[in-house]
NUDOBA-219844 format. One record per residue: residue number from 1; x, y, z of N, C-alpha, C, O in turn. Coordinates in pm, whole numbers, padded with zeros to 5 digits. Layout:
+-----+--------+--------+--------+--------+--------+--------+--------+--------+--------+--------+--------+--------+
:  nr :   n.px :   n.py :   n.pz :  ca.px :  ca.py :  ca.pz :   c.px :   c.py :   c.pz :   o.px :   o.py :   o.pz :
+-----+--------+--------+--------+--------+--------+--------+--------+--------+--------+--------+--------+--------+
: NUM :      X :      Y :      Z :      X :      Y :      Z :      X :      Y :      Z :      X :      Y :      Z :
...
+-----+--------+--------+--------+--------+--------+--------+--------+--------+--------+--------+--------+--------+
This chain:
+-----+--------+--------+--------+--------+--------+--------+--------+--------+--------+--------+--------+--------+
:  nr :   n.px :   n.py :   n.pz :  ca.px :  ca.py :  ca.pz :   c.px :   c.py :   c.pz :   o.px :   o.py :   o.pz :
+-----+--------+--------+--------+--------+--------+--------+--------+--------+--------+--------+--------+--------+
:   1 :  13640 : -09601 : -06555 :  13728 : -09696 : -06489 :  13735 : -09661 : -06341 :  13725 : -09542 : -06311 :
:   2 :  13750 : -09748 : -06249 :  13737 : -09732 : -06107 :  13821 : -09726 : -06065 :  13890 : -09813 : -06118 :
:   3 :  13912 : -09643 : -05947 :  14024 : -09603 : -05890 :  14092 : -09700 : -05837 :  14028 : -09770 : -05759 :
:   4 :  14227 : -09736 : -05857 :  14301 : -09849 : -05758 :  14317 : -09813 : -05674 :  14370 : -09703 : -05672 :
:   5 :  14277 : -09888 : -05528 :  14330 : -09883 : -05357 :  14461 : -09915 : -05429 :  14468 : -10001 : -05518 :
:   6 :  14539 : -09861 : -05397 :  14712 : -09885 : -05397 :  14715 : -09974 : -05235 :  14798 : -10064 : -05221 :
:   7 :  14674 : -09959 : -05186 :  14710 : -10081 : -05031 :  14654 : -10177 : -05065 :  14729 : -10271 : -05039 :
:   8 :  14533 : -10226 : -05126 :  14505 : -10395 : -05194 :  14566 : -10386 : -05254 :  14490 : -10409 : -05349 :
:   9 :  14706 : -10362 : -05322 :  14786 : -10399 : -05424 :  14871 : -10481 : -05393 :  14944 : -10452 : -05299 :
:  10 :  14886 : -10592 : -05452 :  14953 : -10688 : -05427 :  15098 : -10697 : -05525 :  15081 : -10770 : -05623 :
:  11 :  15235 : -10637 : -05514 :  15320 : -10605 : -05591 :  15391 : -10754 : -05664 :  15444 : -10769 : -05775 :
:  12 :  15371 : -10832 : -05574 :  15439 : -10946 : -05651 :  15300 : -11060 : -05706 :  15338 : -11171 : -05742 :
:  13 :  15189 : -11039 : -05710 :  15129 : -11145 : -05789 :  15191 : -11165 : -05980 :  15207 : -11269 : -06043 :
:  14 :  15208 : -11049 : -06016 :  15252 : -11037 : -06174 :  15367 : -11144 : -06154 :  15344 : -11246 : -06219 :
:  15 :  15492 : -11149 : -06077 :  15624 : -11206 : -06040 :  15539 : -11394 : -06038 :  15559 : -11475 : -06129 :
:  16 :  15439 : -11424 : -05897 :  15398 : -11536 : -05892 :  15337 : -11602 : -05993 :  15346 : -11723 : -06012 :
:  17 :  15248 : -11494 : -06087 :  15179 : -11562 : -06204 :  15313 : -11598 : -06306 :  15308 : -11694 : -06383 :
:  18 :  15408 : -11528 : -06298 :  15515 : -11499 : -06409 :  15599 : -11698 : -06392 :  15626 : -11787 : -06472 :
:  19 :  15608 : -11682 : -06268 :  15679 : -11760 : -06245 :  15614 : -11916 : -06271 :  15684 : -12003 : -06220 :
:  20 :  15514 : -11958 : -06329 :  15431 : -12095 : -06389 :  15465 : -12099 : -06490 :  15468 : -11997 : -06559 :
:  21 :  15498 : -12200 : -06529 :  15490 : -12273 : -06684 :  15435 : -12180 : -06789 :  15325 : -12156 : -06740 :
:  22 :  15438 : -12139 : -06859 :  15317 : -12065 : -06990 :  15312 : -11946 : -06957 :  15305 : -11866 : -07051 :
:  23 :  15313 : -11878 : -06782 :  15264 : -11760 : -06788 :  15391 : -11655 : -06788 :  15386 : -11543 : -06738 :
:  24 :  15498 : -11709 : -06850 :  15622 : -11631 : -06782 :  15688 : -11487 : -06889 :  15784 : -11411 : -06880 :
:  25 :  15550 : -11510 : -07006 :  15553 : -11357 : -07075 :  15469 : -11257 : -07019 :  15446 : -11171 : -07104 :
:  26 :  15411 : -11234 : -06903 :  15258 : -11146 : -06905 :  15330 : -11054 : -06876 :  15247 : -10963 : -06889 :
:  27 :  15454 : -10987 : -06837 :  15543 : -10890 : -06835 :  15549 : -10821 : -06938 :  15530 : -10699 : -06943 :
:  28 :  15581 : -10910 : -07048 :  15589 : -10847 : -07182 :  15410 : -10759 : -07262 :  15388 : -10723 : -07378 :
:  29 :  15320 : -10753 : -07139 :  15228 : -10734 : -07235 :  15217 : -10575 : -07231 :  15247 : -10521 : -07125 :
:  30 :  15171 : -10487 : -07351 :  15137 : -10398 : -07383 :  14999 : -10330 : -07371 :  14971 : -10211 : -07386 :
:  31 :  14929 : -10423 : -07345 :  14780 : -10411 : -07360 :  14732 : -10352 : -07513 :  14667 : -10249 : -07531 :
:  32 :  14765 : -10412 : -07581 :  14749 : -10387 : -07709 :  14593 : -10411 : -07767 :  14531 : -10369 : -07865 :
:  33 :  14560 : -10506 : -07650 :  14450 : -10579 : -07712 :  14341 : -10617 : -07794 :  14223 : -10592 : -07814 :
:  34 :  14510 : -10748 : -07862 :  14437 : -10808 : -07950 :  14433 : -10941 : -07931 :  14410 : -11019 : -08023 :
:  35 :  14461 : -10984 : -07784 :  14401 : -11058 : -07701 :  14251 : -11102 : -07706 :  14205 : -11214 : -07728 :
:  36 :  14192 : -10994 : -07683 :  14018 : -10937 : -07665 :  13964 : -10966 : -07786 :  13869 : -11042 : -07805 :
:  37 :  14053 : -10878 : -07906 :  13982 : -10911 : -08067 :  13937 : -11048 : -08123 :  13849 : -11103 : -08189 :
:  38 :  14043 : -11068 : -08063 :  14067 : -11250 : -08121 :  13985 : -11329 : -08044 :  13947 : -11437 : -08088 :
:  39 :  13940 : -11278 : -07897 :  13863 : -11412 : -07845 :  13720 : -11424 : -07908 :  13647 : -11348 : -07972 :
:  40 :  13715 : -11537 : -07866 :  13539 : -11552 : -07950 :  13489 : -11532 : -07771 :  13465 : -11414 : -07745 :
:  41 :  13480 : -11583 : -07706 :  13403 : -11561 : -07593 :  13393 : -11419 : -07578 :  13276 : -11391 : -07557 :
:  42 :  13476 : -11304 : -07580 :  13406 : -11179 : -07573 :  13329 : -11166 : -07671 :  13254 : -11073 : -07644 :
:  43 :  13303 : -11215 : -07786 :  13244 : -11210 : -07874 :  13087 : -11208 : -07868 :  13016 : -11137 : -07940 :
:  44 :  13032 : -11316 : -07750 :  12922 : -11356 : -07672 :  12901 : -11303 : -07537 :  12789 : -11294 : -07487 :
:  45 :  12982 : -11277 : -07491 :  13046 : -11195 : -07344 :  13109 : -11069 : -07341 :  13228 : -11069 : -07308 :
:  46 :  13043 : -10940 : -07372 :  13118 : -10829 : -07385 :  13197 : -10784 : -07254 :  13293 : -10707 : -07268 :
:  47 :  13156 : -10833 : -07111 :  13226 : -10814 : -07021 :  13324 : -10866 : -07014 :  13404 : -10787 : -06964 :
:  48 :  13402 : -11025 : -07052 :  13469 : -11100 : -07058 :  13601 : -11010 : -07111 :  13587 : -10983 : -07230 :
:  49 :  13720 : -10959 : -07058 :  13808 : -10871 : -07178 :  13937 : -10952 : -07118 :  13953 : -10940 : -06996 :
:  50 :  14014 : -11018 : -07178 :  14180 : -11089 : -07156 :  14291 : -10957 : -07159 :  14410 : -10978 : -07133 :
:  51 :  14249 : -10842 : -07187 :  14353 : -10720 : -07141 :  14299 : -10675 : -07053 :  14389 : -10651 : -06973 :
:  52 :  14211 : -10647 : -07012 :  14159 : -10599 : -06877 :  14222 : -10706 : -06701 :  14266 : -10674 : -06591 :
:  53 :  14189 : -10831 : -06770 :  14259 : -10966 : -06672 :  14393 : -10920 : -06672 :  14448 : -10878 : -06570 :
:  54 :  14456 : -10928 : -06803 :  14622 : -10879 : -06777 :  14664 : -10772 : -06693 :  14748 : -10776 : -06604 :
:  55 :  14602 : -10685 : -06727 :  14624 : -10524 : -06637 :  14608 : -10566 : -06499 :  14688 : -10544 : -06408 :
:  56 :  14507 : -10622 : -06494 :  14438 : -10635 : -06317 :  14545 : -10716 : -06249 :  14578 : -10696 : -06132 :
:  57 :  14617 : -10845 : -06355 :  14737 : -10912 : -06295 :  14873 : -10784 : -06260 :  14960 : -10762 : -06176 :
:  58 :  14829 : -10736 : -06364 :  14982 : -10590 : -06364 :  15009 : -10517 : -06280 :  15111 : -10461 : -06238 :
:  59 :  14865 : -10525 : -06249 :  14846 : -10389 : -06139 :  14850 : -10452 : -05979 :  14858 : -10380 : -05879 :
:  60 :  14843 : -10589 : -05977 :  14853 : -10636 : -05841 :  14705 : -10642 : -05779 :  14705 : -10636 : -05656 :
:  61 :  14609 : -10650 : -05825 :  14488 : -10678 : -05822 :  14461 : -10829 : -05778 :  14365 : -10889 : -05825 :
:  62 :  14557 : -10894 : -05678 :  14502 : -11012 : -05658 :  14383 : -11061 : -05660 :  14346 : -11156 : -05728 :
:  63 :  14316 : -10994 : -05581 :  14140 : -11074 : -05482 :  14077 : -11070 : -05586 :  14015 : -11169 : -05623 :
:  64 :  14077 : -10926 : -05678 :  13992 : -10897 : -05793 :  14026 : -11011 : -05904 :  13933 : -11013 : -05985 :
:  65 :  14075 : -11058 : -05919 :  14142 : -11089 : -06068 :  14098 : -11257 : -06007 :  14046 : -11336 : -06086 :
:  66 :  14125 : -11302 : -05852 :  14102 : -11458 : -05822 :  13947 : -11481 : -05849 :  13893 : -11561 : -05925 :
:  67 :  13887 : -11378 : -05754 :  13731 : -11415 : -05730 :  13687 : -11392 : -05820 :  13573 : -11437 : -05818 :
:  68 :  13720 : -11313 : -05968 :  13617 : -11308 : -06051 :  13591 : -11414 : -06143 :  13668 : -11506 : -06170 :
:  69 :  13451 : -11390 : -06200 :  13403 : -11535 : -06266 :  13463 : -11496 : -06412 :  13431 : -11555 : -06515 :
:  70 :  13543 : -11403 : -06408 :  13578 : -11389 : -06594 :  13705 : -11502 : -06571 :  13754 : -11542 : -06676 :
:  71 :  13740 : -11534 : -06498 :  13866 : -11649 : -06500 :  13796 : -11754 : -06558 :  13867 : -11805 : -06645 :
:  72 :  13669 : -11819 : -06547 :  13630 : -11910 : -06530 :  13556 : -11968 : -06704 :  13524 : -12077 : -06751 :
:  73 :  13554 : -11816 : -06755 :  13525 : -11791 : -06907 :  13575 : -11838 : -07016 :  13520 : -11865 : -07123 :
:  74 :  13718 : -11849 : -06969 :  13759 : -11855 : -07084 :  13754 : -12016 : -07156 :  13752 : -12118 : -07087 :
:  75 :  13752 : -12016 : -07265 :  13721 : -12135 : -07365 :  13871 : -12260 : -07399 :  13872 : -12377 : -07437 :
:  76 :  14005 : -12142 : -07355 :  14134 : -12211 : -07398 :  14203 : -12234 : -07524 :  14312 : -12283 : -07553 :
:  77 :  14076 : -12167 : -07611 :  14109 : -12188 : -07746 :  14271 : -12130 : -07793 :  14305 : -12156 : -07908 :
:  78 :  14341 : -12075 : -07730 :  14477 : -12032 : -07792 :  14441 : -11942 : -07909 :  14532 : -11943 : -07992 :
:  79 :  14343 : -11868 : -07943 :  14351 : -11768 : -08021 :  14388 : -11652 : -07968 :  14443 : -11570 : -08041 :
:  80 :  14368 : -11631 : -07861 :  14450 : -11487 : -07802 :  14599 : -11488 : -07821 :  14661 : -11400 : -07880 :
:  81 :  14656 : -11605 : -07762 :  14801 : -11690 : -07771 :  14858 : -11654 : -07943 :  14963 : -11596 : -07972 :
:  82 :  14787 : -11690 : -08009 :  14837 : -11728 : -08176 :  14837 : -11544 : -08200 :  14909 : -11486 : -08282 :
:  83 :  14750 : -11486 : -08118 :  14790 : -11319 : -08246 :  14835 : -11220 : -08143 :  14840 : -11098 : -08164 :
:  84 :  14865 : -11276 : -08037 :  14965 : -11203 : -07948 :  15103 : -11115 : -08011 :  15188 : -11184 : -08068 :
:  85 :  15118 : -11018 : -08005 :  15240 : -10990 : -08098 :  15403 : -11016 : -08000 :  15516 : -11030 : -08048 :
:  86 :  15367 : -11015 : -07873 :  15430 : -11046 : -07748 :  15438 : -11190 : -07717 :  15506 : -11215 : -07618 :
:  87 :  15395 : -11271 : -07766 :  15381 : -11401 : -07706 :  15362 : -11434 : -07575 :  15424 : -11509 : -07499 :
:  88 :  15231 : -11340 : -07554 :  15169 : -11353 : -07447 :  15057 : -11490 : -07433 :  14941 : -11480 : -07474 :
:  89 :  15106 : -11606 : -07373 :  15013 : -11699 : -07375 :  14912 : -11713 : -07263 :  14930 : -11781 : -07162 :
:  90 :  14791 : -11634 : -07294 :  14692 : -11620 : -07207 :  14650 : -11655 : -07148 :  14646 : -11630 : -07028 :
:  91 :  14573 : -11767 : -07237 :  14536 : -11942 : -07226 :  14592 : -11998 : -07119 :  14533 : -12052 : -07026 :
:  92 :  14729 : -11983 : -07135 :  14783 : -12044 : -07021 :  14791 : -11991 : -06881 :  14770 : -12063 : -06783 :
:  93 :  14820 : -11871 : -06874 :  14774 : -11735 : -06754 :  14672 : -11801 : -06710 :  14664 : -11838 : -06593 :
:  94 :  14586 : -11822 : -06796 :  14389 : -11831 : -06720 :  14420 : -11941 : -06606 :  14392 : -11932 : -06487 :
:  95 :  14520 : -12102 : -06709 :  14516 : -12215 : -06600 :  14609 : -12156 : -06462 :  14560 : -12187 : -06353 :
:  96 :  14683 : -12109 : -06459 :  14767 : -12067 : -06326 :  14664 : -11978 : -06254 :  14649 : -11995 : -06133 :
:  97 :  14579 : -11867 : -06330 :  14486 : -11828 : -06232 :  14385 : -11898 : -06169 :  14330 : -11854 : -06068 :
:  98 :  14354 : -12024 : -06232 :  14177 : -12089 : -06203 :  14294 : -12197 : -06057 :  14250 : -12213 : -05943 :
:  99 :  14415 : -12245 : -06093 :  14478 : -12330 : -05963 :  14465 : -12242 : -05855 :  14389 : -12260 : -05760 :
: 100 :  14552 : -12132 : -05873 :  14526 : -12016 : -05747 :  14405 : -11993 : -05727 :  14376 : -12078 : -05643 :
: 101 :  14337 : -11950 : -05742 :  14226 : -11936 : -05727 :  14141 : -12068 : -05646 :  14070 : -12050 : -05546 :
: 102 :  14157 : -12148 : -05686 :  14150 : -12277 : -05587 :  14218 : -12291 : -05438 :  14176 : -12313 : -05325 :
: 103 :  14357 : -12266 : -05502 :  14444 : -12284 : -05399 :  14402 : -12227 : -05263 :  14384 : -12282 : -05154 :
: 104 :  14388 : -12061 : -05317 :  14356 : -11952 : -05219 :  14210 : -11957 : -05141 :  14200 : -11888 : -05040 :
: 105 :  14129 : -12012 : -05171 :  13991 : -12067 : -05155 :  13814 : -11947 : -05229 :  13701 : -11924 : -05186 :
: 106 :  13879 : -11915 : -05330 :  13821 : -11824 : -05402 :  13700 : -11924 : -05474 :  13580 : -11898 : -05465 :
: 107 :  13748 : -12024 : -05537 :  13677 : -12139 : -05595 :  13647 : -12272 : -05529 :  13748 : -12314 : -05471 :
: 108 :  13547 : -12351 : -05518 :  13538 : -12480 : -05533 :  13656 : -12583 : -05564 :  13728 : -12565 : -05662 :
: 109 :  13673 : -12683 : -05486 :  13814 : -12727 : -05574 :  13753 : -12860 : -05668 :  13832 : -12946 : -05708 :
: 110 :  13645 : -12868 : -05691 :  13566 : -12970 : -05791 :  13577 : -12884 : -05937 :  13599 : -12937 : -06046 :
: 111 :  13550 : -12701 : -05910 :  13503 : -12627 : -06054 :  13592 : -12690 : -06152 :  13519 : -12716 : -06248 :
: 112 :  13687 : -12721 : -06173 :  13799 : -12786 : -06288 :  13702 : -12940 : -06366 :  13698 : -12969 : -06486 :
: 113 :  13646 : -13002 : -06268 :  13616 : -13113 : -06320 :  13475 : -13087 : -06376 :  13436 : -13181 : -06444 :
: 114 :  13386 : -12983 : -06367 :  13312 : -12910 : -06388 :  13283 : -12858 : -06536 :  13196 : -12891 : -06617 :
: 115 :  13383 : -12770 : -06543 :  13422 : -12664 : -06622 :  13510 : -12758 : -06757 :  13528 : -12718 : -06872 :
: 116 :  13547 : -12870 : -06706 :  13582 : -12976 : -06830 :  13460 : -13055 : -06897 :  13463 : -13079 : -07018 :
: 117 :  13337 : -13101 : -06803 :  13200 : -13151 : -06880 :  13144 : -13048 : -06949 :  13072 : -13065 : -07048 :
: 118 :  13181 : -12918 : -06893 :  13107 : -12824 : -06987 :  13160 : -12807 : -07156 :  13105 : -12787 : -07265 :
: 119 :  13262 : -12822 : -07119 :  13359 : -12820 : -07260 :  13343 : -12939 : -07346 :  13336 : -12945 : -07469 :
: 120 :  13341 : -13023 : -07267 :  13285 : -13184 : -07330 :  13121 : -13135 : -07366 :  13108 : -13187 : -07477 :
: 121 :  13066 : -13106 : -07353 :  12922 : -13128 : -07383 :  12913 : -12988 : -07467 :  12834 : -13015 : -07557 :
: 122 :  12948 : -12871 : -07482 :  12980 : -12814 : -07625 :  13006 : -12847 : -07656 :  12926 : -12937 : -07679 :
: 123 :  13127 : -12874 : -07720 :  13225 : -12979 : -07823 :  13116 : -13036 : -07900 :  13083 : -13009 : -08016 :
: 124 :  13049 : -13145 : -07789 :  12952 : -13199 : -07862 :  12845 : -13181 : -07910 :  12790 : -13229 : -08009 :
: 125 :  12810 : -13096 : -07825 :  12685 : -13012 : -07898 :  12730 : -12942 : -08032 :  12655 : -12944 : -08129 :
: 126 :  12839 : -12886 : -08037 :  12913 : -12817 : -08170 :  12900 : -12915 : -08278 :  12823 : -12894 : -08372 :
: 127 :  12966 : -13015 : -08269 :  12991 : -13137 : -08320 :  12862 : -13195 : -08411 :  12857 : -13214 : -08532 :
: 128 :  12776 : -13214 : -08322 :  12642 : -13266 : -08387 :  12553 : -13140 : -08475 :  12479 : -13150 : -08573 :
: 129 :  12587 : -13043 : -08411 :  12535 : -12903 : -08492 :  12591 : -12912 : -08662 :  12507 : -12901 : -08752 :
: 130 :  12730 : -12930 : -08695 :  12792 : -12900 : -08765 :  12780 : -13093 : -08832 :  12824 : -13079 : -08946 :
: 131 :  12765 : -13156 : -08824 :  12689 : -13279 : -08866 :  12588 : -13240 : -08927 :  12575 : -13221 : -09048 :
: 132 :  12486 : -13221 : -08811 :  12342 : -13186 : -08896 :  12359 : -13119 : -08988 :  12362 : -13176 : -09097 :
: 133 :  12380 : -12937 : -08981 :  12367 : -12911 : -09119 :  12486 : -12963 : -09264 :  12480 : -12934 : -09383 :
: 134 :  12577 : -13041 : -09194 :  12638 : -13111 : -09368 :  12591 : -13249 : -09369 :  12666 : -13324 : -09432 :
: 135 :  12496 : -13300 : -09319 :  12417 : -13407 : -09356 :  12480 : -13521 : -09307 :  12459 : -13631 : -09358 :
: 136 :  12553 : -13507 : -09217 :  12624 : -13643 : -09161 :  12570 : -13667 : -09053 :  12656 : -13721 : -08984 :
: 137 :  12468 : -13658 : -08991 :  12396 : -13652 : -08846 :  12221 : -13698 : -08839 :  12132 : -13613 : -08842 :
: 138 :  12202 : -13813 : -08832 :  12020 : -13839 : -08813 :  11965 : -13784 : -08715 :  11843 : -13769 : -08719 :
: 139 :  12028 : -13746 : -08617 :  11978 : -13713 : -08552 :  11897 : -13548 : -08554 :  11983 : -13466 : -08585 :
: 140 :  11747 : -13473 : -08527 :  11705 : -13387 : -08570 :  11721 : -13298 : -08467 :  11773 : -13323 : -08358 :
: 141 :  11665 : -13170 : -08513 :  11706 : -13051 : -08439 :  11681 : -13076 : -08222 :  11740 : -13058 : -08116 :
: 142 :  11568 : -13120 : -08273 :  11492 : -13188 : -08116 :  11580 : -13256 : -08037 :  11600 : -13216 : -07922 :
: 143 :  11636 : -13354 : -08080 :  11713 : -13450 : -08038 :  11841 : -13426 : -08009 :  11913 : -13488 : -07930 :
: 144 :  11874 : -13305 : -08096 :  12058 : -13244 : -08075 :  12006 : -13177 : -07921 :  12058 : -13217 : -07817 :
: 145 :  11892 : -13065 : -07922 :  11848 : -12980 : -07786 :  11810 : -13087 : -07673 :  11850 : -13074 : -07557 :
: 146 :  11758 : -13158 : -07701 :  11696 : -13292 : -07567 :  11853 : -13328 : -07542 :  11897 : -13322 : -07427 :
: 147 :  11924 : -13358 : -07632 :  12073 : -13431 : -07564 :  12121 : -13317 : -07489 :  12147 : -13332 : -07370 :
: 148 :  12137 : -13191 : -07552 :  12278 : -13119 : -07433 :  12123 : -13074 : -07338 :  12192 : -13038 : -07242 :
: 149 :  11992 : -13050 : -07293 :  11935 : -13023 : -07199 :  11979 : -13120 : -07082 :  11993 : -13084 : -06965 :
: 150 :  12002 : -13272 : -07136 :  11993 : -13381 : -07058 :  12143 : -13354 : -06968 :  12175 : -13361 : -06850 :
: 151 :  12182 : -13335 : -07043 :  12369 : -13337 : -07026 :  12401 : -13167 : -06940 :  12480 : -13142 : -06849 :
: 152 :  12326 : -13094 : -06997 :  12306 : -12963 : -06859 :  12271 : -13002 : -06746 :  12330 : -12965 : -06645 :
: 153 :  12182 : -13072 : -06745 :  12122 : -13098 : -06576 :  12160 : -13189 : -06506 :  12110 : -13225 : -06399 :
: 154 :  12273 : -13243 : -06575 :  12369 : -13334 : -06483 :  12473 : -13241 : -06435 :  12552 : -13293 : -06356 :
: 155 :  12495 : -13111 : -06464 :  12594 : -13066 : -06426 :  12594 : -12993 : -06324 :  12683 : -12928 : -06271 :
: 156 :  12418 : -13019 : -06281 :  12381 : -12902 : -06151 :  12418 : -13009 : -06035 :  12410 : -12978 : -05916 :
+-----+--------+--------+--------+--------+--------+--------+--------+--------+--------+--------+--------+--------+
């Protein structure tokens, strides 16, 4: 683990994140994490960790915690949220970080509208996956990959 500059510490970001809609347990967290267990994106993403994000909020880690692309990871699924033993709603943390993060000029202020086609075009790609193999889907393996290729390269 890498040493905190205590002078980039930013003492009230935990207070500013605290203070949004959803994020107003991250006080309560323990780092217990079973945040992390529960996500499926670390699951595919071993760097990706939702207690590591918490800490970095804890610790006053502004710049670190805005500019990084693990904000940008997360899926929203509310499974971190549901086995929180704290009712730490993560999910919701992430959206107050990805606004700031805008706000502050860390991000693009388009990535939101972005980062929603991406979710739209899994979904659907999920969708037709899980068709095909229970037989509700004509469409063949080729044709599921030609659609989300098509639907990737609109997003560049």
């Amino acid at each position: 683990m890498s040493k905190i500059n205590i002078e980039r510490a930013d003492a009230n970001f935990k207070y500013e994140v605290a203070s949004h809609p959803g994020a107003e347990n991250i006080k309560k967290c323990f780092s217990c994490g079973t945040c992390t267990g529960a996500c499926p994106v670390f699951r595919v993403e071993s760097d990706y960790n939702p207690r590591k994000i918490i800490r970095q909020i804890l610790l006053g880690l502004r710049k670190e915690v805005l500019q990084s692309k693990e904000i940008w990871l997360c899926a929203r699924c509310y499974s971190c949220t549901a086995h929180c033993p704290q009712g730490v709603s993560f999910a919701d943390i992430i959206v107050v970080l990805r606004e700031m993060a805008i706000q502050e000029g860390y991000a693009p202020k388009n990535i939101l509208k972005k980062i929603d086609e991406i979710t739209d075009c899994a979904n659907e790609f999920r969708k037709d996956c899980i068709n095909r193999i229970t037989g509700n889907n004509s469409l063949s393996e080729h044709e599921i990959v030609s659609k989300v290729r098509t639907k990737v390269a609109g997003l560049r």
